[in-house]
Structure formats: C-alpha cells, structure tokens
N, C-alpha and C positions, 0 to 999 in steps of 0.2 A: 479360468484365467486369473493368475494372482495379481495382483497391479499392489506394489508397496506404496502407502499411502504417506509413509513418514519417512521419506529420503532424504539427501544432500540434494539430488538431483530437482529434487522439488521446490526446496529450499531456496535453492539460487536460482529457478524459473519466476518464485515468489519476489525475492531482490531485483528480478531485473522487470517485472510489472510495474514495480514501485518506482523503479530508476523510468522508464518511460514516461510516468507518469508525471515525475518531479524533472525529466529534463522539457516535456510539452509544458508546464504550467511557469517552467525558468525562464521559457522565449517569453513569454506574453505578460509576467510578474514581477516583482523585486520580491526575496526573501520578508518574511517578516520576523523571524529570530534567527539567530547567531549559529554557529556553522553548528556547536557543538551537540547545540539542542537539535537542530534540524536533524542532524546524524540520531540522535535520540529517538525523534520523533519518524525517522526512515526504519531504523530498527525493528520498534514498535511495530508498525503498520507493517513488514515485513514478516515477523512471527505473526500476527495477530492474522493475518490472511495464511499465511504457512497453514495455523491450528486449527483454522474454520474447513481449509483445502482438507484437509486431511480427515474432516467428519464424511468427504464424498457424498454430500447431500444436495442435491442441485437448488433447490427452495433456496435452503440456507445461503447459498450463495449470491442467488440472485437477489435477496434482501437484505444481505450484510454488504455486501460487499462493496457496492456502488454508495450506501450510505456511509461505509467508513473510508472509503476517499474520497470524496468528497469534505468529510471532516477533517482530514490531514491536509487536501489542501487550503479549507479556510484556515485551518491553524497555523500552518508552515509559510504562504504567503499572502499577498498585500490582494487579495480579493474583494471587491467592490459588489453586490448584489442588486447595483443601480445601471 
C-alpha cells in the first residue's frame, strides 16, 4: 500500500484541524493579536503539523502535537491558566 505522505490533500486536512481548533477556542476567548499575526501564527502551526504528519510516526505525534497546540493557543488567545 503506497499512502503519499506529502499531499495537497493533506495539507488542507492539516488547515482544517487548525481552523476547528481556532474556531472551538473563538467561542470561549477573545484574540489576543491582530488578525495579520494570527493568519501567521495559523500558517505556521499548519505546516508545522503538515511536516511532523508527513514523518508518519505515531510517537511523534502523540508528543508533538497536543504540545504545539496547545502553544498556539496560549499565543493566539486571551487564555487564563487560573
């Protein structure tokens, strides 16, 4: 079984994790930078899961992944840890 690791098709499964992710964290937060960064900061965290997706390593995932959203969203909005 070939399974292409580095797709379009991947890519935008990756953009719309992120978009779930930043539209469940818009109900319950206010932004905490400006739309342009925030688009920066969606980009980002969308390649950066795309290139980790594409090592097809399940570890790797399970310990990157949950960490680096989590990061984006304390950076992106008004998250309170109290």
């Amino acid at each position: 079984m070939n399974v292409e690791l580095l797709s379009v098709e991947r890519l935008c499964f990756c953009a719309f994790e992120i978009f779930m992710l930043c539209s469940f964290f818009q109900s319950m937060f206010q932004r905490r930078v400006g739309k342009k960064k925030f688009a920066a900061y969606f980009m980002a965290m969308t390649v950066f899961v795309f290139l980790e997706n594409s090592f097809g390593n399940t570890v790797l995932n399970l310990l990157l992944i949950p960490f680096m959203c989590i990061l984006f969203s304390v950076m992106a909005f008004r998250i309170s840890f109290r």
